[in-house]
N, C-alpha and C positions, 0 to 999 in steps of 0.2 A: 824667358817666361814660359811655362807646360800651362799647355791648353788643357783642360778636363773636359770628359766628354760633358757633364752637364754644364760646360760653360761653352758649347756649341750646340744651340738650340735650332731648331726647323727655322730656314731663314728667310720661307715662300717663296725662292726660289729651285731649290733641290728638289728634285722628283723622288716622291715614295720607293719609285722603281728601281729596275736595276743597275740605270744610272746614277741614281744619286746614292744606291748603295756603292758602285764602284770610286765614287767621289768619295765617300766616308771613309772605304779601307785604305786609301792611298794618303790621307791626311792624319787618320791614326796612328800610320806608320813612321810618317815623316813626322809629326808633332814629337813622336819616342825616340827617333833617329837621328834626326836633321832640324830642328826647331833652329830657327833664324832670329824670329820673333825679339824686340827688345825692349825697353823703358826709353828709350832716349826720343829727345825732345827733336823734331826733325822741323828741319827750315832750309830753303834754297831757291832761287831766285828759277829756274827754268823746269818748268812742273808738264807732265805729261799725264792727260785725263783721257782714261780707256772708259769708253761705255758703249757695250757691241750688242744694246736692246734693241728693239721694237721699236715703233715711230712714237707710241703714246707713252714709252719709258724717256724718249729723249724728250719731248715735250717738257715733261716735270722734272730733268734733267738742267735742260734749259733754264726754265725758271726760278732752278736755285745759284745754276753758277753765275747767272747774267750782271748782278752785284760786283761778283767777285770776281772777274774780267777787268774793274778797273782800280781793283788793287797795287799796280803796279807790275804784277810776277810776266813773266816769260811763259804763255802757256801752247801749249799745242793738245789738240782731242783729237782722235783716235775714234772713227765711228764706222759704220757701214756705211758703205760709197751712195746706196739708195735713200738714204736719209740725210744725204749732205744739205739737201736743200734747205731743212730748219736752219740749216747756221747761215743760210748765204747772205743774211743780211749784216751777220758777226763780222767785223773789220780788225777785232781785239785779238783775233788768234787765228792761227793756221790749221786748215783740216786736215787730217790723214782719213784715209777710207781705203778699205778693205770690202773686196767685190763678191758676191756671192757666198758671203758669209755663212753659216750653221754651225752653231755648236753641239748639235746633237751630230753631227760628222765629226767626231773627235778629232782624228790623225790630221783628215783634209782642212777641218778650222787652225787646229794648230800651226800645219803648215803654210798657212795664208797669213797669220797674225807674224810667224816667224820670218815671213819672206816680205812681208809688208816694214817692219821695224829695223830690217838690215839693211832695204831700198832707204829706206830712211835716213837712213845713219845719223841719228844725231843721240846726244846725251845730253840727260836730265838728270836734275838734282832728286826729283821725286816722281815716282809713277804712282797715281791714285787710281783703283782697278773698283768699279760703280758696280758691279756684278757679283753674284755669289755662286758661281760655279767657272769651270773653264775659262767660259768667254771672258773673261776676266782679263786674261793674257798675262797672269802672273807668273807662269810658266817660260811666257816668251821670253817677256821682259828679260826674264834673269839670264835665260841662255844666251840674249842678244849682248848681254850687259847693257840694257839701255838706260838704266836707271841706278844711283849709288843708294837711296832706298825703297821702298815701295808702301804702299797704305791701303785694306782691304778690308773684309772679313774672315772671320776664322772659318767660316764653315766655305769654301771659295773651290775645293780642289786645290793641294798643292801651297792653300794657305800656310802654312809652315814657313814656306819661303817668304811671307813677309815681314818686315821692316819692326811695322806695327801695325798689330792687329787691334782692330775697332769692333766691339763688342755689339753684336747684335742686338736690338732691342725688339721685344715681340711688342704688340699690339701698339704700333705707330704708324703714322704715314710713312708713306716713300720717301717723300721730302728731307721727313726727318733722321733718315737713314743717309741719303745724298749729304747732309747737311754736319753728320756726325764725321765724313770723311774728311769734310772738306775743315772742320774747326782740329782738326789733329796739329795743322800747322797755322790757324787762324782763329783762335780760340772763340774770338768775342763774333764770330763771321756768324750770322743766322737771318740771312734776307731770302726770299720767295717774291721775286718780281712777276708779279701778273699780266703787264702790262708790255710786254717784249713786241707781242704781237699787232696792237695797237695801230703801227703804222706800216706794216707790211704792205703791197704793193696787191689790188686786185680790180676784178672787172668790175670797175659803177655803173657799167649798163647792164649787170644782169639780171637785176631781178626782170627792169623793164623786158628783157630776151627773152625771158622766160614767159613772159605774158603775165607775171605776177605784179599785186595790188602790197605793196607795204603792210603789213599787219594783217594783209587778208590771208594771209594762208600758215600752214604748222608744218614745218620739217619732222620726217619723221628717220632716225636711223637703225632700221631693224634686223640688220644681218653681221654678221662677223666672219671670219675665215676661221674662227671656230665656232662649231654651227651650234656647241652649246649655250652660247649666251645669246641668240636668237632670238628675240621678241614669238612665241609661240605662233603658228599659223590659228589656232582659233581663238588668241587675245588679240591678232593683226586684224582678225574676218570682222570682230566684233566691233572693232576700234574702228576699222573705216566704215561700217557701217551707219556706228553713231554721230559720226564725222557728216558723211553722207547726208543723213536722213537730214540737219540742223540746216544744212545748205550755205552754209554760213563762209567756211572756209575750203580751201583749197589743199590739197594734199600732196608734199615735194619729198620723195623719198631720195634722201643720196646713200652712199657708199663706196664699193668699191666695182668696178665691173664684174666679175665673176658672183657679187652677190645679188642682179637680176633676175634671174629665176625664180629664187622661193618669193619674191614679190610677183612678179606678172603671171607665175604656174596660179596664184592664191588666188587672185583680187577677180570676184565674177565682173562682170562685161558694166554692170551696173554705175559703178564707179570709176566713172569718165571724167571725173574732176581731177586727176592725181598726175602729176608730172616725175619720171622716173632719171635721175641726172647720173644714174651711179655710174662712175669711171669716166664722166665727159667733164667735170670742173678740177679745175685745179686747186691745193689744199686749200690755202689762202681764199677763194673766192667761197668755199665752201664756209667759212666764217663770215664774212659779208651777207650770203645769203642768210645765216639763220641770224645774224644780227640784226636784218628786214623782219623775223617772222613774227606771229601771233606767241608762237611758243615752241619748242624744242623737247621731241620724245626720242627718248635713245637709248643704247644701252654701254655697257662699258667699254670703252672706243675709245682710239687716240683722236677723233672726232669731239666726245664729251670733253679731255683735259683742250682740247686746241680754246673750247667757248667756254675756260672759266669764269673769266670775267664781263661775256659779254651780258648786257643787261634785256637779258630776255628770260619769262619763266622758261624754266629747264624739268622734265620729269625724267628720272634713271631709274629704265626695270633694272633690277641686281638679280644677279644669279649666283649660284652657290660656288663657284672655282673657285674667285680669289677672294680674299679678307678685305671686306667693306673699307674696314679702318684704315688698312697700309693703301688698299686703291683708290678709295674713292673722290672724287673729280674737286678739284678748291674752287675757291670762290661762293657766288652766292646764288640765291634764286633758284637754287635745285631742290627738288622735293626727290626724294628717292624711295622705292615702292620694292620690299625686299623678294627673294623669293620666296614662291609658292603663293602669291596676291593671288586677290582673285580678281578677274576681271572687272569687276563693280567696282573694286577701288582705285584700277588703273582710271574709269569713265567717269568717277567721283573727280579726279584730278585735274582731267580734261576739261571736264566742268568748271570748275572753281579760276583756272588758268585761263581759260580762253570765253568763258561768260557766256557760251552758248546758251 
């Protein structure tokens, strides 16, 4: 089967840049030289799932394959070794992790996926590669021989080499993309389990630790380790202020350790009601806690996808990076406020949620 360039679309993964142009000339080549690609109907009992995202990729990861774990198949995943902990409560499959991962390190990622799959040694009937670039490990795969076919997208890096390529689709969820790989060999497969998380293991005295009231207070998560999707310091100033002035509730900012500053450099002296947790709970308790709260402001975070389904109003600033559609959080009770809002309609929200 020859890929056309218009049948490899921008896949919101590839970079405008000069990496995702070197991704392009290398699969253009191979698509004219080397195309692998085939029609055939692929099935086999010991399945290998690569997916080398982020914590808020494996989250909605999670929640599609977690159905399809008790299919029967032989499955083993393939993830970063600092994210193992979402699956530790998975009993249905074996983890591999791979340590200080980067795929923007091309040669050094390569060489860690390829030295991770030989320690390995085992072989699969099928490798399904969740990624659209490098990290994919379809490259490895093949050199390792660890797989007799493989399952991806065309636009992947090196995508040439697979099996069967899975057609990108634009303006869909992630889910639905996860969900397209996985029905290559499970046609009628289309479950999104919400519910994984549910009975995770966490602290029930914390809210009490915290000196917080059930409902009396609103989590708020305003930072990211990309400092663009940041809740603005003069939507942050306004928002605790209105907060403040109602006296009503209480204000619990989490995150991640390194995102303390742009909260306590902001917040003047005034606002002595506000408890700052970031980097001191653990993920799981961090669900607990906003499952206690009045309400939940946040922005897009493997935090928002962890409290899909808990049953507390949710507001998500959006900002412009990623595509609302393929990102944004399942479940319910979230109102989402896109960018360029203005502040009046972030405090219109706050309002209506929490009946100040």
């Amino acid at each position: 089967m020859r890929i056309k360039n218009n049948d490899i679309p921008m896949n919101g993964y590839l970079s405008k840049g000069i990496l995702g142009k070197i991704y392009r000339v290398v699969d253009k080549i191979g698509y004219t030289f080397f195309n692998q690609n085939s029609d055939a109907v692929l099935s086999g009992q010991r399945l290998l799932f690569i997916n080398l995202g982020l914590i808020g990729d494996l989250i909605l990861f999670r929640y599609v394959i977690e159905d399809f774990l008790d299919l029967g198949y032989e499955i083993d995943i393939l993830i970063q070794d600092e994210y193992k902990f979402i699956f530790a409560t998975c009993k249905k499959v074996n983890i591999i992790t791979v340590s200080n991962y980067n795929d923007r390190k091309i040669l050094t990622g390569f060489y860690k996926l390829v030295s991770t799959l030989r320690k390995n040694n085992k072989k699969y009937d099928i490798s399904y590669h969740f990624r659209g670039y490098l990290g994919t490990g379809i490259l490895s795969t093949k050199i390792t021989k660890s797989a007799r076919h493989s399952i991806g997208f065309a636009t992947s890096g090196f995508g040439f080499l697979l099996t069967k390529v899975v057609k990108w689709r634009l303006d869909v969820h992630e889910t639905e993309h996860l969900l397209d790989i996985l029905r290559v060999t499970n046609i009628e497969y289309n479950s999104i389990n919400l519910n994984i998380f549910d009975k995770i293991e966490y602290n029930q005295n914390l809210v009490t630790e915290l000196c917080l009231t059930p409902k009396g207070y609103i989590v708020i998560h305003a930072t990211s380790q990309d400092k663009r999707k940041n809740i603005p310091k003069p939507t942050l100033h306004a928002l605790m202020d209105y907060i403040y002035q109602t006296r009503a509730f209480k204000v619990v900012f989490v995150g991640a350790s390194n995102e303390v500053d742009y909260i306590t450099d902001e917040l003047p002296q005034q606002f002595n009601d506000y408890v700052i947790t970031n980097g001191k709970l653990l993920f799981y308790d961090l669900r607990y806690l906003i499952q206690n709260a009045k309400c939940f402001i946040g922005i897009d975070s493997s935090i928002t996808h962890l409290i899909a389904n808990v049953d507390v109003p949710k507001i998500l600033l959006w900002h412009k990076l990623n595509s609302l559609v393929q990102w944004q959080p399942l479940g319910e009770n979230f109102v989402i406020i896109k960018n360029n809002y203005a502040i009046t309609d972030l405090l219109i929200q706050v309002d209506n949620v929490c009946k100040i």
